[in-house]
C-alpha positions in Angstrom: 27.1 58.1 125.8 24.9 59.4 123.1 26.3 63.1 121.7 23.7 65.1 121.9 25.6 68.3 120.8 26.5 69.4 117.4 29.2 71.6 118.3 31.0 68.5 120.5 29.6 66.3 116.8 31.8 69.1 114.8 34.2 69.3 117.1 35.1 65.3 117.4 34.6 64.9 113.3 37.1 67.6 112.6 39.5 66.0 114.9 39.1 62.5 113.9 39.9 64.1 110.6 42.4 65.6 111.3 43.9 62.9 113.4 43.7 60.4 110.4 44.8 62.6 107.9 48.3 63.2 110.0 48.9 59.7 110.6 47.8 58.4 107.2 50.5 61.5 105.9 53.0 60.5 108.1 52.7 57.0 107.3 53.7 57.6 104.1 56.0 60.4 104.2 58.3 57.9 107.0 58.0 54.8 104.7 58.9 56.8 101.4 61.5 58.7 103.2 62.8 55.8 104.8 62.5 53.8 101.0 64.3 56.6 99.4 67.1 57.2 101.7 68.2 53.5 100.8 68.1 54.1 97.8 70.5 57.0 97.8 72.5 55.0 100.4 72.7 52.5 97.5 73.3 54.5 95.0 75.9 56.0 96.9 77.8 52.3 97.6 77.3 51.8 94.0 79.3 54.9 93.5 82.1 53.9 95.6 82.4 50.5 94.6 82.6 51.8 90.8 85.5 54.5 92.5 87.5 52.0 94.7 87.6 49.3 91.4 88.4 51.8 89.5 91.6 53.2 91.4 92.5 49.2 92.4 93.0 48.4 88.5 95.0 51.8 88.0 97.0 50.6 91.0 97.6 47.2 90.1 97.5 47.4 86.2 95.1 44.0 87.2 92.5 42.2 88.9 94.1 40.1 90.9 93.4 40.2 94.6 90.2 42.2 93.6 88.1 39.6 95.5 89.9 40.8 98.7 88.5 44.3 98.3 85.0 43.0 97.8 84.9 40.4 101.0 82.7 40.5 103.8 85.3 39.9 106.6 87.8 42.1 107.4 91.5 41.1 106.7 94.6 42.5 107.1 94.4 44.9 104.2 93.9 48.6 105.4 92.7 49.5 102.3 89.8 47.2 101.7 89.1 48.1 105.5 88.8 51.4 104.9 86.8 51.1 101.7 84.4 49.2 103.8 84.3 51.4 106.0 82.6 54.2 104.2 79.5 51.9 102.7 76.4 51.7 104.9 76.5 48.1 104.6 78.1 45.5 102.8 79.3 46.0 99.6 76.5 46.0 96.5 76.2 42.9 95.4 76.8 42.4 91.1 78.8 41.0 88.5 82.6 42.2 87.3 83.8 41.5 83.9 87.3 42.6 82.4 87.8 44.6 79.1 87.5 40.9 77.2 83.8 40.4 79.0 85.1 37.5 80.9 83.4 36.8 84.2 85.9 37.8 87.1 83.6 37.9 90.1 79.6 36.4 90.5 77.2 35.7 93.0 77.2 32.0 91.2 80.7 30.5 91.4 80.1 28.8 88.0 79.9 32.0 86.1 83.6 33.0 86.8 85.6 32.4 83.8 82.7 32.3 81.3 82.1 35.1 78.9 79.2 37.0 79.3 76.6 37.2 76.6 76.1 40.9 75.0 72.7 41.3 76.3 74.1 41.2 79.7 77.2 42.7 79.4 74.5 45.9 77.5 73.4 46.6 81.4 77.2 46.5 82.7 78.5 49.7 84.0 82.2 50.8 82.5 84.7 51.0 84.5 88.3 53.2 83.5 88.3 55.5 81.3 87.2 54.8 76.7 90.6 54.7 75.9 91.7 52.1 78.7 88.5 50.0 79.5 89.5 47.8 82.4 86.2 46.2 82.6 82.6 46.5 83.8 80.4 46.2 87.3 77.1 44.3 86.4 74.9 45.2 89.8 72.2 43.4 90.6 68.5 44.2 89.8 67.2 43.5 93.2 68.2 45.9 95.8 69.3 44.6 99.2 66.9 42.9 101.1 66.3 43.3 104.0 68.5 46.4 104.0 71.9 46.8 106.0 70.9 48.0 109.4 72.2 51.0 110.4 75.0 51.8 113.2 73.1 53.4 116.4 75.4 56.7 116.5 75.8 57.1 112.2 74.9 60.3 110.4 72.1 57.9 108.8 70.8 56.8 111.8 70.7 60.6 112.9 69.0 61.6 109.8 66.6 59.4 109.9 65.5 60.0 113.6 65.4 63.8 112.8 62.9 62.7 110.0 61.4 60.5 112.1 61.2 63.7 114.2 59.8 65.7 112.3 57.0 64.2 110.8 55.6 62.9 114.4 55.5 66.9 115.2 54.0 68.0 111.7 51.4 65.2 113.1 51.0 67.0 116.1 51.1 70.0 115.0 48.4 69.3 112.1 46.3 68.0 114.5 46.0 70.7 116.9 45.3 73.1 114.1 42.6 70.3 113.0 41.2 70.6 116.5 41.5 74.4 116.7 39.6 75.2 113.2 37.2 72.4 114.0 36.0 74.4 117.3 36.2 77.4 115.2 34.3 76.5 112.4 32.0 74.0 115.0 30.9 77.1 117.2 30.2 79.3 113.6 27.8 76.5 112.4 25.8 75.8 115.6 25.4 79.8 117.2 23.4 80.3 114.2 21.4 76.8 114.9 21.1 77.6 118.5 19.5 81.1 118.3 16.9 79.5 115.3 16.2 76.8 117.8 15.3 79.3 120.5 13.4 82.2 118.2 11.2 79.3 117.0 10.4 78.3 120.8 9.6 81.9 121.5 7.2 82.3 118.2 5.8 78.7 119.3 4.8 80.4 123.0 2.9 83.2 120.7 6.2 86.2 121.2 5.2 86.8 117.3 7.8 89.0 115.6 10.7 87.8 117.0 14.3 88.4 115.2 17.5 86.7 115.6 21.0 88.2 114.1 22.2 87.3 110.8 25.9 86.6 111.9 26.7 85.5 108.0 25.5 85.8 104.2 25.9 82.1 104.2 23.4 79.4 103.7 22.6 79.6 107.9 22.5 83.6 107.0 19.7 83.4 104.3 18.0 81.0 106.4 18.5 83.4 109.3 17.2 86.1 107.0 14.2 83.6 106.1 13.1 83.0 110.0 13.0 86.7 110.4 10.7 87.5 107.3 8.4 84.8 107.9 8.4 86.0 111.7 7.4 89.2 110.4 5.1 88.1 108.2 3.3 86.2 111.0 3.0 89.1 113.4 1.8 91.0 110.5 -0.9 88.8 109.3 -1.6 88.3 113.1 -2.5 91.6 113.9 -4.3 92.1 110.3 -6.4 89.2 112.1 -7.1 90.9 114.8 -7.9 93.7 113.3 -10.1 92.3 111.2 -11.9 90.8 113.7 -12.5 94.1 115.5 -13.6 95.7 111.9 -16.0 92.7 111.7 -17.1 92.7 115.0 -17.5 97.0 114.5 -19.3 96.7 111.1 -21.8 94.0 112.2 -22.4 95.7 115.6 -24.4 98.7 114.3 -27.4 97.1 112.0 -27.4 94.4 114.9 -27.8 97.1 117.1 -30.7 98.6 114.7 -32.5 95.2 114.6 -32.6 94.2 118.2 -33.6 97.7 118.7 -36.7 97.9 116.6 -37.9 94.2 117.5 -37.4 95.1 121.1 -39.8 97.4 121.0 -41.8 96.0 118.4 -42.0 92.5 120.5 -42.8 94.9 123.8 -45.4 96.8 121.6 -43.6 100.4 122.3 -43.8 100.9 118.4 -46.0 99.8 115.9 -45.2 98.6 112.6 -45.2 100.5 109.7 -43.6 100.8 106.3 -41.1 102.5 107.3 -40.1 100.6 109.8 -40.0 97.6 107.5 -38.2 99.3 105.0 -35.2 100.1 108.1 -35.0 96.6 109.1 -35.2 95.2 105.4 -32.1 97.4 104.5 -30.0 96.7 107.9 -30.8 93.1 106.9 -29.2 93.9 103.8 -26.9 95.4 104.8 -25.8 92.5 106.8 -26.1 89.9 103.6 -23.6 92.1 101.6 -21.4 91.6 104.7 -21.1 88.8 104.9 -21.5 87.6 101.3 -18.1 89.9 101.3 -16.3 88.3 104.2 -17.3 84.8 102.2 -15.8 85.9 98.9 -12.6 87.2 101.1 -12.4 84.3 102.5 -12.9 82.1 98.8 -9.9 84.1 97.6 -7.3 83.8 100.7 -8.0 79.8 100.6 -7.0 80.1 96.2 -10.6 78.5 96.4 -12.4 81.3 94.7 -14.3 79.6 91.1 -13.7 81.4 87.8 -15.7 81.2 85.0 -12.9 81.9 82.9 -14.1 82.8 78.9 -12.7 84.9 76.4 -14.8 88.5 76.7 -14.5 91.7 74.3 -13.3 94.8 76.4 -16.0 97.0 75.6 -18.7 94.6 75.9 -17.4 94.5 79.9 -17.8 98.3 80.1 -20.6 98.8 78.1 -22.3 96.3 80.9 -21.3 98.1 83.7 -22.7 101.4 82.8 -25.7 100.5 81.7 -26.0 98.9 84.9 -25.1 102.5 86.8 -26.7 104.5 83.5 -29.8 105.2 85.7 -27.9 106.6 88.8 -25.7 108.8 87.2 -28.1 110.2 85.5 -29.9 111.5 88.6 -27.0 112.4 90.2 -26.3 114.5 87.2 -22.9 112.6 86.5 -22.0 112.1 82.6 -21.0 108.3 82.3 -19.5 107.1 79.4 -17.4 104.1 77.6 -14.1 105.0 75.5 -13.0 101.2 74.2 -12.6 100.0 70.9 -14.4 97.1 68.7 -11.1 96.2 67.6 -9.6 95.3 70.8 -8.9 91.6 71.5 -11.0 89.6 74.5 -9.7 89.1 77.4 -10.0 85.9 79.4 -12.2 86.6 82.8 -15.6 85.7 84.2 -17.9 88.0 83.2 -19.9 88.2 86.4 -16.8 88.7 89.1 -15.3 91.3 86.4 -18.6 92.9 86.3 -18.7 92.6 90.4 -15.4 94.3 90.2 -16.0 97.3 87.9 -19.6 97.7 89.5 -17.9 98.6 92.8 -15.4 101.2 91.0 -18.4 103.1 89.3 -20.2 103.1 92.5 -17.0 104.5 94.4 -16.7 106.9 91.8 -20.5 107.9 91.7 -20.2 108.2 95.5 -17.9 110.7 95.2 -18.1 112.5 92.0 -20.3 115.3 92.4 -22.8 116.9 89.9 -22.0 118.1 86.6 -19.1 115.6 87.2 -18.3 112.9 84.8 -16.7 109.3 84.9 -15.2 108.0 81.9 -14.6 104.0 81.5 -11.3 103.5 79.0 -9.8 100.2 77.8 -6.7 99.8 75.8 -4.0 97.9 74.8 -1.0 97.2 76.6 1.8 95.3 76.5 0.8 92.7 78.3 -2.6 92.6 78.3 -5.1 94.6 78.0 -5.6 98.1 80.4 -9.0 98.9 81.8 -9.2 102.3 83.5 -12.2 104.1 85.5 -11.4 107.9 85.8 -13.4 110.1 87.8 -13.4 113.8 88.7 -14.2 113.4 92.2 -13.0 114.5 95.5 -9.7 112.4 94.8 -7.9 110.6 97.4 -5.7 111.5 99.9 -1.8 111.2 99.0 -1.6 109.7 102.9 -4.7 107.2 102.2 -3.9 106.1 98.7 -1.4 103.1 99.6 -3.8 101.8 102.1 -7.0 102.0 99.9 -6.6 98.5 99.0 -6.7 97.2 103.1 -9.5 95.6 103.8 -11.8 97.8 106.1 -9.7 100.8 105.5 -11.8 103.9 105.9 -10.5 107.0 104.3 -13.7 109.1 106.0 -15.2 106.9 108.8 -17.6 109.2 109.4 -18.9 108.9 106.0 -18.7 105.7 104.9 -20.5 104.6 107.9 -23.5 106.4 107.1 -24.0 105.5 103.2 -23.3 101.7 104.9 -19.9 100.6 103.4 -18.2 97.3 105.0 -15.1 98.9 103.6 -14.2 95.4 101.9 -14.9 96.3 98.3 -11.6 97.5 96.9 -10.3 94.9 98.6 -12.8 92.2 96.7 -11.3 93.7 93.7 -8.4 93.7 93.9 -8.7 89.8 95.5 -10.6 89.0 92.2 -8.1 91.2 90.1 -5.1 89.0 91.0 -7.5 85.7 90.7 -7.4 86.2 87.2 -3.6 86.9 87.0 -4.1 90.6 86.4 -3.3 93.2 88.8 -5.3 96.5 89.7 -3.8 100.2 91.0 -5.0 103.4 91.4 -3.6 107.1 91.5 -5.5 110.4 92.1 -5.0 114.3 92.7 -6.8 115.7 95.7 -9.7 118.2 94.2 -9.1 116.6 90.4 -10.3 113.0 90.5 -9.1 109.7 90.9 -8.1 106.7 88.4 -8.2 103.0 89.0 -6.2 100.9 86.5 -6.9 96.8 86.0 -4.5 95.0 83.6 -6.3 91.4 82.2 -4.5 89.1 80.1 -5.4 88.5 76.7 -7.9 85.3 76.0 -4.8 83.3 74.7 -2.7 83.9 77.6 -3.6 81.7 80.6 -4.7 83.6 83.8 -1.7 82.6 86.4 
């Protein structure tokens, strides 16, 4: 059966784990403990031995008989019985030499009565005291193998069960705990998976906007965090769309309106043409090629497909351009329009003609609503990074509620207005769409009654526009 669920994947991974780990641990905590507790047994027959030699030479002054003490087969002597008694197993296995280093006792028969070379006699172990050396115990390097088995009912025996014990319930135990954290730690990875699986069905069926709880400031929490921005985002840009569609579908309904209108009645001969009637449908028709040349150069710059002409261009040469462009209208609208930027000033690198686009539609604003006797100056300076470009008017201002939203495309401060001097209510936001194209950025601040300013920074000609 294929697992399908993550939590049952955790789950089973952590206890396999878990699992393997206690059995691999107590492996080799029994086989060490087991290894080491002949050892000590060993070391602890060694012991003896080296005691019950000792006291048999201060008993008999001699060596004689010694073999006795060391036999495998019980005999009639209560004292080798009991000495044998107390070992775990037979007695260690080795060498014994007198005080002369004469071989009394070997494993090889042929040895005994030989003297032992130096080198050997070096790994012997003394036995009596310095004074009265009655010889030495040389044990073998090997230890016994297989080892002595132990007696069923013998405080060995019982200590090594309770070992044995123990560690088979320190596997147990470490295994449930295993199992335990891994459904823990299982369910805390795949709730957050779960709810991200079903949010992004319920954005798929169009439920735009939708959130899901950030449980953790984990990796799952950022991505958590992630879903519900970009979920946002999308019902944000969604209804923009929408709105935008209705702006579009608002702006191009009225000159529409105007042209089916006249050429109804033109086509049903109710009117007659006349200049003026010309001239009406020439500037709806207008009116209509702005629109949509906007829309188009919106649409350029969402896509990052908008072209730049990108050259290095003198601040003032910019401004000076625009107002002699607008020199003619402010002039009969009685508005004093002038150009404070230096010759000294480095270029900056833009296209000329989108630049131009873009200031061209901030002196227009401004001439729009600066009154007479007004003036607008144009100002360009240095900055940090870049180079500042500001157009200051002393106009009707904006609005402190409508000055973050001046940027919006089709944002209309006064509907009413706008409408009537024919404004798609796109061009701040062409400029500021160009602004940013050119790796500058564009802001604007005002005082109701006093005037407003709008701020570009442009980077220099040898900084690359981002």
């Amino acid at each position: 059966m294929r697992l399908r669920s993550l939590t049952l994947k955790l789950i089973l991974a952590f206890l396999f784990v878990g699992l393997v780990g206690a059995v691999l641990v107590a492996g080799f905590v029994g086989e060490r403990t087991k290894s080491e507790f002949d050892r000590f047994v060993l070391n602890r027959d060694q012991t003896a031995l080296l005691e019950e030699l000792s006291h048999y030479y201060r008993a008999t002054n001699s060596w004689q008989g010694v073999d006795q003490l060391l036999s495998n087969s019980p005999d009639n002597q209560d004292e080798a019985w009991g000495f044998r008694r107390r070992l775990h197993g037979p007695p260690p296995t080795g060498t014994l030499v007198d005080a002369n280093g004469v071989v009394l006792l070997s494993q090889d028969p042929a040895r005994i009565g030989r003297k032992i070379s130096p080198e050997e006699l070096a790994r012997g172990i003394p036995i009596g005291p310095r004074d009265k050396m009655a010889g030495w115990f040389i044990f073998d390097d090997l230890p016994r193998n297989p080892p002595a088995p132990t007696l069923p009912d013998s405080p060995e025996q019982a200590f090594l069960d309770n070992v044995r014990h123990a560690i088979f319930m320190g596997a147990v135990g470490a295994t449930l705990v295993a199992l335990v954290i891994g459904v823990i730690l299982a369910q805390t990875l795949s709730r957050p998976i779960k709810d991200l699986t079903a949010a992004t069905k319920i954005v798929a069926e169009g439920n735009l906007g939708h959130q899901v709880k950030v449980r953790s400031k984990d990796e799952l929490g950022r991505l958590a965090t992630s879903f519900n921005q970009m979920s946002s985002d999308l019902a944000r840009a969604n209804k923009q769309r929408r709105q935008m569609t209705a702006d579009i579908a608002h702006d191009l309904r009225t000159p529409l309106s105007i042209l089916l209108g006249y050429t109804e009645a033109l086509s049903d001969g109710k009117l007659q043409a006349t200049p003026e009637i010309h001239k009406v449908l020439h500037k709806e028709a207008v009116h209509l090629s702005h629109l949509v040349d906007d829309l188009r150069t919106l649409s350029l710059a969402d896509a990052g497909e908008l072209k730049l002409n990108l050259q290095p261009c003198l601040p003032y040469e910019l401004l000076n351009r625009t107002t002699a462009a607008y020199q003619v209208q402010a002039n009969a609208q009685n508005v004093a329009l002038t150009v404070a930027a230096g010759h000294e000033l480095p270029p900056v690198l833009v296209d000329p003609e989108r630049m131009a686009q873009v200031l061209g539609n901030l002196v227009s604003n401004a001439l729009r609503y600066t009154p007479a006797g007004g003036q607008i100056l144009l100002l360009a300076a240095a900055a940090q990074n870049g180079i500042t470009v500001q157009v200051q008017d002393t106009g009707a201002g904006i609005a402190p509620n409508d000055l973050p939203h001046i940027f919006n495309r089709f944002y209309r401060a006064d509907e009413s207005r706008q409408q009537q001097q024919g404004e798609s209510g796109l061009g701040l936001a062409i400029a500021r769409s160009i602004v940013e194209a050119h790796g500058g950025s564009i802001s604007a601040s005002s005082t109701p009654g006093q005037g407003s300013t709008f701020t570009i920074v442009l980077p220099l000609a040898d900084t690359p526009a981002s």
